[in-house]
gemmi code that builds the backbone of each chain (N, CA, C; Angstrom):
import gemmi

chains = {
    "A": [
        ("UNK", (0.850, -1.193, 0.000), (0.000, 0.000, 0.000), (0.887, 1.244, 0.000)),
        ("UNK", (0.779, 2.189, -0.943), (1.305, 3.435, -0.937), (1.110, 4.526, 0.048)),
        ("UNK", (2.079, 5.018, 0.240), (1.483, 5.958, 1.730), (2.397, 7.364, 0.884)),
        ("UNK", (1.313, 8.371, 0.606), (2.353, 9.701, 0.475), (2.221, 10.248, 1.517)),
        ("UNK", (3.243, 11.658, 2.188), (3.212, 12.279, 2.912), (3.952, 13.676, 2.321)),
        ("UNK", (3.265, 15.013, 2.686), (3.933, 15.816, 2.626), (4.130, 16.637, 3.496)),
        ("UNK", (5.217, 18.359, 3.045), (5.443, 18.991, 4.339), (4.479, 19.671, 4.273)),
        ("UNK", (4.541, 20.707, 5.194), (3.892, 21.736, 5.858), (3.360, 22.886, 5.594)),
        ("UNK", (2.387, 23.659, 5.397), (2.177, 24.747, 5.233), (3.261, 26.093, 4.654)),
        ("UNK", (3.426, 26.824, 3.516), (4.319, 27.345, 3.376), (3.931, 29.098, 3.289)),
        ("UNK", (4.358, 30.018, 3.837), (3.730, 31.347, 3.432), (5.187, 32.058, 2.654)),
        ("UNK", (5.648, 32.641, 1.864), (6.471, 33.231, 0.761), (5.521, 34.595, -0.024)),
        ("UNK", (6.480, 35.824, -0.272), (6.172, 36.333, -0.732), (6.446, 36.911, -2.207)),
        ("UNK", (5.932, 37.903, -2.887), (5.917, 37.461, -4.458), (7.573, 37.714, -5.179)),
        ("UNK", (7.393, 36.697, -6.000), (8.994, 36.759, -6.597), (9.870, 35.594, -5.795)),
        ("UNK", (9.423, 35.254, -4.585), (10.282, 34.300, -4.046), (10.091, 33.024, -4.513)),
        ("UNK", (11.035, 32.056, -4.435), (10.349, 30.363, -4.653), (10.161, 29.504, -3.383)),
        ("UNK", (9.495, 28.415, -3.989), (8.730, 27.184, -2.499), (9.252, 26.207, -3.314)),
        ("UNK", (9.743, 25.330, -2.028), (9.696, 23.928, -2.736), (9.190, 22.584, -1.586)),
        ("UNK", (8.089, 21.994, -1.896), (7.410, 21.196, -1.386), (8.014, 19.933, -2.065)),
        ("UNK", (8.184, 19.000, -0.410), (8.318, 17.881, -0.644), (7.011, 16.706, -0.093)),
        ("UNK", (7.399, 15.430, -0.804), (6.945, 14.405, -1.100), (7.158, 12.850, -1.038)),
        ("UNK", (7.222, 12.652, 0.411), (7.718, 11.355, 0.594), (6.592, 10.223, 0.705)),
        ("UNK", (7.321, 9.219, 0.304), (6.493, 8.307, -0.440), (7.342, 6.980, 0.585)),
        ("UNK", (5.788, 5.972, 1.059), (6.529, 4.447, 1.833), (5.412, 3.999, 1.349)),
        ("UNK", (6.147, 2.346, 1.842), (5.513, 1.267, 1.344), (6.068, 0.313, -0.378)),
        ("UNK", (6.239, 1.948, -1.041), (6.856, 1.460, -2.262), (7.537, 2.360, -2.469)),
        ("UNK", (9.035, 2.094, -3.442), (9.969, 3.276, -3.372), (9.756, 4.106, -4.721)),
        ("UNK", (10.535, 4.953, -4.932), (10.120, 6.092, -5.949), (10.587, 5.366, -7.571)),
        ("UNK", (11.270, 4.610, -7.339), (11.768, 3.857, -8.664), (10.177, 2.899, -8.748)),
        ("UNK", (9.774, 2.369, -8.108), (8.132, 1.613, -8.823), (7.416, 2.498, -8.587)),
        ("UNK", (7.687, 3.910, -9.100), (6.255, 4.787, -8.829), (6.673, 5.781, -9.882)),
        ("UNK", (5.375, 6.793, -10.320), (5.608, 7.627, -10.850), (5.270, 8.864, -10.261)),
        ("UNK", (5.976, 10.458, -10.016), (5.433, 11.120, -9.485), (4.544, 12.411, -9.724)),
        ("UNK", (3.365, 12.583, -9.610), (2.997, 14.284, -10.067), (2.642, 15.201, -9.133)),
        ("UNK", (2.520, 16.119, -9.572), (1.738, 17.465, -9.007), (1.083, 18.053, -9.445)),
        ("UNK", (-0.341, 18.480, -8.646), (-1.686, 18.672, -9.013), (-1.837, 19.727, -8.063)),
        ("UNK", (-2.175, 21.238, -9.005), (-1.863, 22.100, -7.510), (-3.609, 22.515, -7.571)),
        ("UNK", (-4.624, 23.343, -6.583), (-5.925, 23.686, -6.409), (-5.923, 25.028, -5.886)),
        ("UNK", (-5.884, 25.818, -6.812), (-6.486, 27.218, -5.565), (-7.944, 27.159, -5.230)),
        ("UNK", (-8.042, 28.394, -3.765), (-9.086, 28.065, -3.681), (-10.189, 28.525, -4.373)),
        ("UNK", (-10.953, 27.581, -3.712), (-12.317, 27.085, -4.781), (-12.186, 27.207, -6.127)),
        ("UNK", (-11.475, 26.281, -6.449), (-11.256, 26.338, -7.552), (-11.036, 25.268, -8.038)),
        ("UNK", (-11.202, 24.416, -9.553), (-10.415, 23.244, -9.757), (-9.313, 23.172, -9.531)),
        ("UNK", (-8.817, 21.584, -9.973), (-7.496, 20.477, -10.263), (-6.395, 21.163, -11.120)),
        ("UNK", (-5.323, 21.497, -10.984), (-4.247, 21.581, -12.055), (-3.478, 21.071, -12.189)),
        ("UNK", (-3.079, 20.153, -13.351), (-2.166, 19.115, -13.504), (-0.876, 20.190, -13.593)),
        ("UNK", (0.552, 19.824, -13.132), (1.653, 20.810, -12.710), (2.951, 20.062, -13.908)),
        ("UNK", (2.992, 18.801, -13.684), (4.077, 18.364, -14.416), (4.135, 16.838, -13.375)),
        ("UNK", (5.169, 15.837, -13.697), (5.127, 14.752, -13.763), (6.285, 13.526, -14.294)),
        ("UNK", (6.218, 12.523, -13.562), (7.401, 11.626, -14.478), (6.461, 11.164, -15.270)),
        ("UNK", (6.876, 10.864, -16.415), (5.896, 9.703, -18.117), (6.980, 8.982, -17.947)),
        ("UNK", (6.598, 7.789, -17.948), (7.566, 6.640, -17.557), (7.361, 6.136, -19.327)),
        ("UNK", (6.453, 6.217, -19.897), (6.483, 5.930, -21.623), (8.320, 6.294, -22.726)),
        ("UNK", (8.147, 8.278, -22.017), (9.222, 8.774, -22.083), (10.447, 8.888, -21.273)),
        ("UNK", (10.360, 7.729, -20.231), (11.644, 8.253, -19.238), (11.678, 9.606, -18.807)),
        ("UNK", (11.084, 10.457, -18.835), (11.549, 12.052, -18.657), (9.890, 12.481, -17.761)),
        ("UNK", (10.528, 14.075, -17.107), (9.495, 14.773, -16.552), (8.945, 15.729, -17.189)),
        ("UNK", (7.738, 15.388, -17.143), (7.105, 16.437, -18.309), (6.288, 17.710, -17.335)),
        ("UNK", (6.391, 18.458, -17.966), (5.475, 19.654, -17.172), (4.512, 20.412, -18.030)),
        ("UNK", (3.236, 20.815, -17.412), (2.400, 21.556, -18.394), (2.798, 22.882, -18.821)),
        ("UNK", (2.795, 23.225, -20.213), (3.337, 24.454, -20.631), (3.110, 25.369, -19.960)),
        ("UNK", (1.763, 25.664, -19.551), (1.953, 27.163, -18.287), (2.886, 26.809, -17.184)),
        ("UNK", (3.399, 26.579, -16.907), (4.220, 25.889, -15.639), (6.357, 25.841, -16.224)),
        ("UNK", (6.555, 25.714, -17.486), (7.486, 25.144, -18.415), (8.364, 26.671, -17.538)),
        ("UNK", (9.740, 26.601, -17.758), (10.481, 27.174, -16.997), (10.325, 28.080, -15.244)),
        ("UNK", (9.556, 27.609, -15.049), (8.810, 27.994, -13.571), (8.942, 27.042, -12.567)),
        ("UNK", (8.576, 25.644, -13.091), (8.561, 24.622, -11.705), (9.471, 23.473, -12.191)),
        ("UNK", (10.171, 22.911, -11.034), (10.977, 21.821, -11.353), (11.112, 21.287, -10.184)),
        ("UNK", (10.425, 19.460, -11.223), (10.412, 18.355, -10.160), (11.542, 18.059, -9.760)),
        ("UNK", (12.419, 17.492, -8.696), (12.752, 16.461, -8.674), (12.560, 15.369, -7.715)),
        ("UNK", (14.064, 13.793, -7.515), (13.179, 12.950, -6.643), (14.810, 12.732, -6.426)),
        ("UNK", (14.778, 11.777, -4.997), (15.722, 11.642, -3.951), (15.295, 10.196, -3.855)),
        ("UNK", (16.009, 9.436, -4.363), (15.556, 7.720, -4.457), (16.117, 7.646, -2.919)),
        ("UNK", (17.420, 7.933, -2.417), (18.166, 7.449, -1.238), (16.885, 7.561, -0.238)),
        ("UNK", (16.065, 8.528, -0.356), (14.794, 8.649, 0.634), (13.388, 8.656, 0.098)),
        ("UNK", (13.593, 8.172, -1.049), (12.520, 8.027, -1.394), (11.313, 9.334, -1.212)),
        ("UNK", (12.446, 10.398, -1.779), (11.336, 11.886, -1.235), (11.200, 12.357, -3.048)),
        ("UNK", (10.381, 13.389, -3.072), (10.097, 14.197, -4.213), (9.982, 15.119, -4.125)),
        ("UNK", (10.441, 16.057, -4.713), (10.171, 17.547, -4.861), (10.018, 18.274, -5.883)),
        ("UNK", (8.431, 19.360, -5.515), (8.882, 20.272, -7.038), (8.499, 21.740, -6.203)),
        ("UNK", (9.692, 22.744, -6.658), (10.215, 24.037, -6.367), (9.329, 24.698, -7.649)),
        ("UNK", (8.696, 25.636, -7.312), (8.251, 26.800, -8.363), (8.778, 27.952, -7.910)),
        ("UNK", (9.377, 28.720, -9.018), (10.010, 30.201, -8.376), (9.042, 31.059, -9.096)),
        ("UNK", (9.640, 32.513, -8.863), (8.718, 33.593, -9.155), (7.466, 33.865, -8.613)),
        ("UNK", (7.386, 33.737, -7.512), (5.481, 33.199, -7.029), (4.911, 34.477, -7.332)),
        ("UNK", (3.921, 34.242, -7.617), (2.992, 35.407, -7.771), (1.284, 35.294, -6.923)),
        ("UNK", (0.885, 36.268, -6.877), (-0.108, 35.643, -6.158), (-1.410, 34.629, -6.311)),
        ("UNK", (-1.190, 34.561, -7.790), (-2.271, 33.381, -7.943), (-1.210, 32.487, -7.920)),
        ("UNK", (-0.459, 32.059, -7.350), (-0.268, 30.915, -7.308), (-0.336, 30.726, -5.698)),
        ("UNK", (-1.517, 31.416, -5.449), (-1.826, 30.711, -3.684), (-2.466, 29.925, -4.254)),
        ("UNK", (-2.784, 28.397, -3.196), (-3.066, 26.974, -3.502), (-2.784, 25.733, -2.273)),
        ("UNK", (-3.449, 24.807, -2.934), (-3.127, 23.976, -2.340), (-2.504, 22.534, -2.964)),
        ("UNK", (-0.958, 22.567, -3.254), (-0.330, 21.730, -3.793), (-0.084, 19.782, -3.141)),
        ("UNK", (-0.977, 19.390, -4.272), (-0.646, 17.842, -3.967), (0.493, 17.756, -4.742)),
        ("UNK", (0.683, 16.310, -4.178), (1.551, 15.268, -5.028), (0.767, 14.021, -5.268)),
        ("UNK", (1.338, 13.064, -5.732), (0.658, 11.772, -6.116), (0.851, 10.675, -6.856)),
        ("UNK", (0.866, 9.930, -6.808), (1.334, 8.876, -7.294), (0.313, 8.056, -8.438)),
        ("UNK", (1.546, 8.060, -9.286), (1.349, 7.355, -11.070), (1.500, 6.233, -10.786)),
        ("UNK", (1.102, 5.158, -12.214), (1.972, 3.770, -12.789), (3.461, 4.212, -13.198)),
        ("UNK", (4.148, 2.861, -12.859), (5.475, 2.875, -12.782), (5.903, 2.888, -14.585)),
        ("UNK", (4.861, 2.433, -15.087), (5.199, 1.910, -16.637), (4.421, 2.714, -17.278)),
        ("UNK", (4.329, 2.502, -18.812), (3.523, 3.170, -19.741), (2.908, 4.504, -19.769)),
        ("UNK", (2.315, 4.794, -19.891), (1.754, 6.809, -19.907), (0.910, 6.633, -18.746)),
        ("UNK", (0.591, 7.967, -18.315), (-0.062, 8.496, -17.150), (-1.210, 8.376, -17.245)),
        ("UNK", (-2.151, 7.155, -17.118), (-3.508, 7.183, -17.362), (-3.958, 7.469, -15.741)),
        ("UNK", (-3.577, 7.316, -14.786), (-4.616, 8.053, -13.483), (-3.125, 8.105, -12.593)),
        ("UNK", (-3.407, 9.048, -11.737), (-2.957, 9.186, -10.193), (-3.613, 9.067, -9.274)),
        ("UNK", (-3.080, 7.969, -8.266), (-3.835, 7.658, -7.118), (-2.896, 6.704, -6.191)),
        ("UNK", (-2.466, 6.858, -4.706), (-3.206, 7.554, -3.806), (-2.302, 9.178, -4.243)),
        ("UNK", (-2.961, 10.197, -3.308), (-2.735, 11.660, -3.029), (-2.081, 11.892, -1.380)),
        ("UNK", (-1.361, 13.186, -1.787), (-0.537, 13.139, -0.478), (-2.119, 14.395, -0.103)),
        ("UNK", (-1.826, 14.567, 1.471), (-2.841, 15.598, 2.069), (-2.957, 16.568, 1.332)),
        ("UNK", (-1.875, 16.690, 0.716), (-1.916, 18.595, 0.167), (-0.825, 19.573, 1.229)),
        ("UNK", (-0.170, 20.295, 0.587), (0.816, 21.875, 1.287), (-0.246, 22.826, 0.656)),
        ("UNK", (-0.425, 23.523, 1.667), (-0.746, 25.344, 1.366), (0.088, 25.781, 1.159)),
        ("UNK", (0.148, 26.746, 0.001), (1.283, 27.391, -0.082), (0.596, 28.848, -0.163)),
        ("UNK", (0.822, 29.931, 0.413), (0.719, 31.076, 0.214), (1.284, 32.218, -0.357)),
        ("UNK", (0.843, 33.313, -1.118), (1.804, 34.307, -1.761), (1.107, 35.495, -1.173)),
        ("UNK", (2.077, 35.820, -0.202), (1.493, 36.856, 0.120), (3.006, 38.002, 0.965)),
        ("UNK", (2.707, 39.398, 0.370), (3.480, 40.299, 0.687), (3.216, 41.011, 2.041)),
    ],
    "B": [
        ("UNK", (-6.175, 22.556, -23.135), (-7.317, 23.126, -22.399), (-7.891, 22.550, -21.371)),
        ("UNK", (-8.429, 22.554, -21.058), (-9.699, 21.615, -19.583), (-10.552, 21.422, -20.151)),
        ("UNK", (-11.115, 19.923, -19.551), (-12.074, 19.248, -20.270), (-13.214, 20.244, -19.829)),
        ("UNK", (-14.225, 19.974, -20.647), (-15.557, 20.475, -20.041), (-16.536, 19.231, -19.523)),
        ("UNK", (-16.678, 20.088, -17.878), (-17.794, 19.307, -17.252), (-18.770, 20.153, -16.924)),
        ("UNK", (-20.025, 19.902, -16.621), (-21.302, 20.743, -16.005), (-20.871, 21.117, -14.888)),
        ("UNK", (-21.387, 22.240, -13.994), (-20.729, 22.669, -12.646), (-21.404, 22.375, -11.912)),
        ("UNK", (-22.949, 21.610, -12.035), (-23.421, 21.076, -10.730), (-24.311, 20.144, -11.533)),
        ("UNK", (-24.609, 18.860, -10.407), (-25.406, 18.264, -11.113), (-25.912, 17.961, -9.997)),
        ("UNK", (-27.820, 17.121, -9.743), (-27.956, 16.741, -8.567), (-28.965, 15.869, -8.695)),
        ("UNK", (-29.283, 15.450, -7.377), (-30.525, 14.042, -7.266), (-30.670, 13.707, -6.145)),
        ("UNK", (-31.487, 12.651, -6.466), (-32.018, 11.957, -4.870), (-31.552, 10.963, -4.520)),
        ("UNK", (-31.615, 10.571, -3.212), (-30.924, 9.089, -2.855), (-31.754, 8.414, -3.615)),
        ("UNK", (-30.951, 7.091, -3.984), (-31.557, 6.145, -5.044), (-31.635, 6.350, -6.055)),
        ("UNK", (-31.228, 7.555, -6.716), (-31.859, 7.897, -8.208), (-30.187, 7.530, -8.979)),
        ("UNK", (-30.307, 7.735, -9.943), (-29.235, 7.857, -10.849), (-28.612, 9.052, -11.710)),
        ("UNK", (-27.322, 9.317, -11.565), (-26.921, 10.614, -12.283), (-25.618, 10.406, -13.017)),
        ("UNK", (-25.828, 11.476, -14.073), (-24.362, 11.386, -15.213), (-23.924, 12.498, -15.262)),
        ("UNK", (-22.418, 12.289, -14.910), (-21.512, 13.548, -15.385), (-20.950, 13.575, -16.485)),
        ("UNK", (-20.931, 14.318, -17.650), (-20.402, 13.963, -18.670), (-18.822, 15.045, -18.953)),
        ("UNK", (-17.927, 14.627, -19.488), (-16.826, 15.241, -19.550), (-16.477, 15.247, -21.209)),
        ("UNK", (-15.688, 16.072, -21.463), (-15.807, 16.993, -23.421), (-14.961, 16.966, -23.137)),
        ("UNK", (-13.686, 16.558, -24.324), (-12.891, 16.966, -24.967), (-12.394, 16.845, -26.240)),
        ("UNK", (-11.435, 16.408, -26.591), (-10.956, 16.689, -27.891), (-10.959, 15.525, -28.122)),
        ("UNK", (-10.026, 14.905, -29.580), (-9.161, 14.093, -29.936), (-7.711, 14.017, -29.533)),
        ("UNK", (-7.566, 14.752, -28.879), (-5.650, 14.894, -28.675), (-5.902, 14.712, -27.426)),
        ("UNK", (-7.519, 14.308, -27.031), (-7.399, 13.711, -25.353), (-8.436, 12.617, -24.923)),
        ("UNK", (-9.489, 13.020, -25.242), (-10.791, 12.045, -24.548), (-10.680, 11.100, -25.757)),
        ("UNK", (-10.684, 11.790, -26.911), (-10.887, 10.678, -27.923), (-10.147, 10.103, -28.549)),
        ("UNK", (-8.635, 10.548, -28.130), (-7.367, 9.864, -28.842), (-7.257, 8.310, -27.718)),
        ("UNK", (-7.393, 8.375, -26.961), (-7.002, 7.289, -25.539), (-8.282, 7.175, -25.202)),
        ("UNK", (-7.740, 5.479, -24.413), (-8.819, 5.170, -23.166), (-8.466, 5.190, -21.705)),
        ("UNK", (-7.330, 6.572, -21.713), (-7.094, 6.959, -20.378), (-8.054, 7.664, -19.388)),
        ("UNK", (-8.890, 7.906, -19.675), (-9.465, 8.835, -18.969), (-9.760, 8.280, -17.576)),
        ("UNK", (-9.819, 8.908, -15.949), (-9.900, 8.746, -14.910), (-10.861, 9.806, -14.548)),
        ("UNK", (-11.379, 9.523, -13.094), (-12.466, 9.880, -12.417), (-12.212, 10.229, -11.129)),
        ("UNK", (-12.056, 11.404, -10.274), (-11.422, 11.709, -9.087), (-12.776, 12.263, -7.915)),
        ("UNK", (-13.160, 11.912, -6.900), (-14.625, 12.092, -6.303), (-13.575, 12.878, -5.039)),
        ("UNK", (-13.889, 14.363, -4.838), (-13.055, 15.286, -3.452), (-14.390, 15.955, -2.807)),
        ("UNK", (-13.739, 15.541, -1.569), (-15.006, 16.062, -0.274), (-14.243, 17.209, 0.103)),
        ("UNK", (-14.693, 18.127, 0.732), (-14.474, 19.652, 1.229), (-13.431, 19.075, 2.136)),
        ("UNK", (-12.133, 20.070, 1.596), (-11.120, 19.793, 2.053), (-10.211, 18.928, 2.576)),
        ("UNK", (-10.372, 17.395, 1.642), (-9.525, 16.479, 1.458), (-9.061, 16.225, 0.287)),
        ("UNK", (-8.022, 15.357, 0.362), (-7.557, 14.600, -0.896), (-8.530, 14.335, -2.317)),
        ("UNK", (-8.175, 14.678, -3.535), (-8.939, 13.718, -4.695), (-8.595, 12.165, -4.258)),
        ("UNK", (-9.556, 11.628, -4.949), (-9.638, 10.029, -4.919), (-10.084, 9.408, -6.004)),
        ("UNK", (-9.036, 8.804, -6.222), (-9.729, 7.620, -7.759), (-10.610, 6.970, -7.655)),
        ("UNK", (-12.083, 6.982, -8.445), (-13.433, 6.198, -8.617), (-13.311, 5.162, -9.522)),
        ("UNK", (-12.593, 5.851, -10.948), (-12.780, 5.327, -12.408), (-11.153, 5.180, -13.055)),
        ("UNK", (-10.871, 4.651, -13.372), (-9.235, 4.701, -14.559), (-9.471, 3.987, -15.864)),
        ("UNK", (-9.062, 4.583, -17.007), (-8.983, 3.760, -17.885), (-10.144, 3.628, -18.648)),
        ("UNK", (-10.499, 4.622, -18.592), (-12.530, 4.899, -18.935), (-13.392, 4.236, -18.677)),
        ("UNK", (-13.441, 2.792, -17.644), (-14.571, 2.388, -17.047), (-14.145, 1.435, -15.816)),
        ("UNK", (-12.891, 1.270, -15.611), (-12.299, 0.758, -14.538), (-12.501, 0.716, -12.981)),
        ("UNK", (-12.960, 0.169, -12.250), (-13.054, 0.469, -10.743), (-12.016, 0.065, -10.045)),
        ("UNK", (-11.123, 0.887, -9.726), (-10.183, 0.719, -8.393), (-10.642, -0.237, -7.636)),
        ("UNK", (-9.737, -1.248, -6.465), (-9.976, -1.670, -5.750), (-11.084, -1.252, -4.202)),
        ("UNK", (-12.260, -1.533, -3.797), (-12.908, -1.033, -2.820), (-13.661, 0.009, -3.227)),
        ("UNK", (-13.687, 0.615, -4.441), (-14.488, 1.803, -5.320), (-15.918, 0.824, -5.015)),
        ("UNK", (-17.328, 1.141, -4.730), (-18.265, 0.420, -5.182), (-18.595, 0.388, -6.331)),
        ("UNK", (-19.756, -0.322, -6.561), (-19.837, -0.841, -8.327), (-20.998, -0.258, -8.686)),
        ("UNK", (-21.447, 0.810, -7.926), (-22.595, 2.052, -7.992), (-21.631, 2.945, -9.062)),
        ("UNK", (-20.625, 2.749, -8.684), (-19.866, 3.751, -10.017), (-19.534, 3.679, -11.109)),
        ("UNK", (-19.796, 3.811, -12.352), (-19.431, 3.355, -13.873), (-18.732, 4.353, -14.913)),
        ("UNK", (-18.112, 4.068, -15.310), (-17.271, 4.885, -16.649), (-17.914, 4.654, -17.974)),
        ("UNK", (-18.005, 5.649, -18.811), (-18.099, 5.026, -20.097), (-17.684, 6.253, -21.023)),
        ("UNK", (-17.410, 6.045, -22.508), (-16.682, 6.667, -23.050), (-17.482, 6.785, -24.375)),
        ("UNK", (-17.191, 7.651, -25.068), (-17.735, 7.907, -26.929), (-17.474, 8.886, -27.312)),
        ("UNK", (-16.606, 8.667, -28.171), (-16.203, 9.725, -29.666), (-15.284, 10.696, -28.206)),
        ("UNK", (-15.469, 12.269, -28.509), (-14.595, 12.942, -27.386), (-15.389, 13.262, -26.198)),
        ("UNK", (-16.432, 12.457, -25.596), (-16.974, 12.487, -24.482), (-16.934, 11.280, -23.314)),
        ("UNK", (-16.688, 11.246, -22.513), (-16.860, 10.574, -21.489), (-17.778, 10.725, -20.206)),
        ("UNK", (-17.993, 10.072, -19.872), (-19.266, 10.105, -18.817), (-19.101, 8.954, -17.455)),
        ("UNK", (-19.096, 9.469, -16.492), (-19.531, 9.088, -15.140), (-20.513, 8.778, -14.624)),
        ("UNK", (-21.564, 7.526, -14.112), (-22.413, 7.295, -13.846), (-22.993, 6.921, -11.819)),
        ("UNK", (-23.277, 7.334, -11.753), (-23.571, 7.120, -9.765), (-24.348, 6.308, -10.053)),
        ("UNK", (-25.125, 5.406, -9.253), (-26.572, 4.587, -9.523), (-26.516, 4.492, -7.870)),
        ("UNK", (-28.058, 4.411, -7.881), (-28.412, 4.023, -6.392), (-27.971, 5.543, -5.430)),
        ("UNK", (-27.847, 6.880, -5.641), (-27.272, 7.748, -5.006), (-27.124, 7.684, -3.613)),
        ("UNK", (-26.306, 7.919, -2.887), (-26.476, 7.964, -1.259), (-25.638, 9.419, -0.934)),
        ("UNK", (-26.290, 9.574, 0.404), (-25.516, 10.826, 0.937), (-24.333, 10.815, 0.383)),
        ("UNK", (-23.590, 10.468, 1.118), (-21.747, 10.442, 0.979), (-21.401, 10.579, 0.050)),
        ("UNK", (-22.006, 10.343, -1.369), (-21.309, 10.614, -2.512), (-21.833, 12.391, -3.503)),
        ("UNK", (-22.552, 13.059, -2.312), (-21.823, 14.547, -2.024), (-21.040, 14.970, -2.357)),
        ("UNK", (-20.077, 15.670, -3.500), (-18.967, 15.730, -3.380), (-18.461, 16.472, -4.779)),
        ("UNK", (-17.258, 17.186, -4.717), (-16.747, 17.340, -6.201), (-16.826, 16.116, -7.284)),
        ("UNK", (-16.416, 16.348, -8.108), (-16.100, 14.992, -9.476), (-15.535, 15.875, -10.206)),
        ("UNK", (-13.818, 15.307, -10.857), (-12.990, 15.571, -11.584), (-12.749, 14.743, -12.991)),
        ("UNK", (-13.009, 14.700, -14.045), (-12.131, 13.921, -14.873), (-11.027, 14.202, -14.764)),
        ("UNK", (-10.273, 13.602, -15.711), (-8.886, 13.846, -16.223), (-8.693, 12.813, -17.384)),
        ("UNK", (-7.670, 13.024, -18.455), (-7.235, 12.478, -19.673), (-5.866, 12.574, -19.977)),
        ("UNK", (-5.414, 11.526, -20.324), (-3.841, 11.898, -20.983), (-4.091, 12.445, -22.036)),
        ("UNK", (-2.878, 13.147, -22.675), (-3.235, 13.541, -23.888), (-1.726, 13.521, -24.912)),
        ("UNK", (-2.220, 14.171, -25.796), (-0.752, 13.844, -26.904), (0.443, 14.512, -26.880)),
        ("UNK", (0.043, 15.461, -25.880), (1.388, 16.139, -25.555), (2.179, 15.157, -24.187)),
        ("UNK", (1.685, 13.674, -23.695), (2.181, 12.879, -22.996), (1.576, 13.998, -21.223)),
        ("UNK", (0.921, 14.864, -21.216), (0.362, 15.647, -19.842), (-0.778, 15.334, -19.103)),
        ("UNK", (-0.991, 15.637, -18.509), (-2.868, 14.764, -17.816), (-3.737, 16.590, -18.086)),
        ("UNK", (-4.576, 16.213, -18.315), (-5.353, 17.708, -18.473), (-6.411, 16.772, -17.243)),
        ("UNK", (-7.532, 17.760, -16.669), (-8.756, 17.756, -15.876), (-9.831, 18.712, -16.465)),
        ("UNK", (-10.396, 18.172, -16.141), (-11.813, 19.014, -16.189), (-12.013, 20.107, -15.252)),
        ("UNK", (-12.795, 20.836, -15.580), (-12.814, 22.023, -14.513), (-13.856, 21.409, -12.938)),
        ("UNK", (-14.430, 20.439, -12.857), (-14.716, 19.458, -12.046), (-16.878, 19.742, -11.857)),
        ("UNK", (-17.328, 19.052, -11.240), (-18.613, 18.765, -11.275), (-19.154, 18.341, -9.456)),
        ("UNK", (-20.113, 19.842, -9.305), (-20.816, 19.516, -7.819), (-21.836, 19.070, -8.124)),
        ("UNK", (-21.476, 17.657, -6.964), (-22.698, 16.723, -6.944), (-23.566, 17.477, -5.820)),
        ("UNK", (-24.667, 17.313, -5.753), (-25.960, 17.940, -4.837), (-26.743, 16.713, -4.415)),
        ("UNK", (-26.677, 15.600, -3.754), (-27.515, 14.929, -2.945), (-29.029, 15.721, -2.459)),
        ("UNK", (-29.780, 15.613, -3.033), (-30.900, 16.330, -2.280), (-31.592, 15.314, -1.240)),
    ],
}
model = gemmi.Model(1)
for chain_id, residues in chains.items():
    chain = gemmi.Chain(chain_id)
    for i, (resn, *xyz) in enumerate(residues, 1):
        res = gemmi.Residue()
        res.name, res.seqid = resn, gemmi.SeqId(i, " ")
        for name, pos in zip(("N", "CA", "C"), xyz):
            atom = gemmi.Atom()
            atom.name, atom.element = name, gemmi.Element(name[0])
            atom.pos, atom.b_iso = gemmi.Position(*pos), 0.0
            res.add_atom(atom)
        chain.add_residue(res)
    model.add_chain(chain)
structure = gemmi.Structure()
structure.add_model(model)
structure.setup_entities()
């Protein structure tokens, strides 16, 4: 059974970067794939970027493309993705979550709690 | 883009309801990826559906997927309280990214 966990609440103000991590037990980060799905509030789902295990590589959604960058820490089986420049819509509430280890990204599931992240001056 | 879903849909216990989700060919209708995510006020999304009609392990079987041309659709049957709640699609698509839907409130009346 997959267990994500993440950190803590983050408050930053605009122009600065966050980087939320993502640790993952039960199974290690090499049989998993990882994403991020960030939510402001009331608001929908946003897919952030991701490993595609199809492509070996991390893909990220073009609004996001030089802004956020995943990475992962096999020795601990942690993940992280850092977005700089914050601005204030990017207050939210950032998951992580876990892919198939193989083939393209057809669902993520389980979800870590979620980080708040705040932008505020 | 984001799929298109209705922004509320609703019913009665026992009754039956469909969410339907729009998109393209470079997503709903290129693949049979599409997934189904059910979020209660201020928790985690949760997988219902994968794979356009798939049930996760422990998902009940009140829940159904189904798919056509660039639409997909979500089915509840038997409604009960608890399933209250947001509803998300999502789709892979050809740029190898997951897109979502802008998501769907369920209304238990």
């Amino acid at each position: 059974q997959v267990q994500v966990g993440q950190s803590g609440a983050e408050v930053k103000k605009p122009g600065a970067s966050v980087k939320v991590s993502c640790k993952v037990s039960g199974y290690t980060l090499i049989e998993l794939s990882i994403h991020w799905v960030r939510q402001a509030p009331g608001q929908g789902l946003e897919w952030m970027g991701g490993f595609d295990p199809e492509d070996g590589e991390t893909i990220y959604a073009q609004k996001f493309q030089g802004r956020v960058t995943v990475t992962e820490d096999t020795s601990t089986d942690t993940a992280y993705m850092e977005l700089s420049s914050l601005r204030y819509e990017d207050t939210a509430v950032y998951y992580c979550a876990t892919g198939p280890p193989t083939g393209n990204v057809r669902w993520i599931d389980p979800w870590g709690q979620g980080t708040l992240v705040i932008v505020s001056s | 883009s984001a799929l298109t879903q209705p922004a509320s849909v609703s019913g009665s216990p026992g009754q039956s309801i469909t969410i339907s989700c729009t998109g393209t060919s470079s997503d709903v209708g290129g693949y049979d990826y599409v997934s189904w995510y059910q979020q209660h006020p201020g928790k985690a999304p949760k997988l219902m559906i994968y794979d356009v009609s798939n049930r996760p392990s422990g998902v009940s079987n009140r829940f159904s997927g189904s798919k056509s041309g660039n639409t997909a659709s979500l089915t509840i049957s038997g409604l009960q309280a608890e399933d209250a709640a947001d509803y998300y699609c999502s789709s892979y698509t050809s740029s190898s990214t997951l897109v979502f839907g802008g998501g769907t409130k369920l209304t238990v009346l």
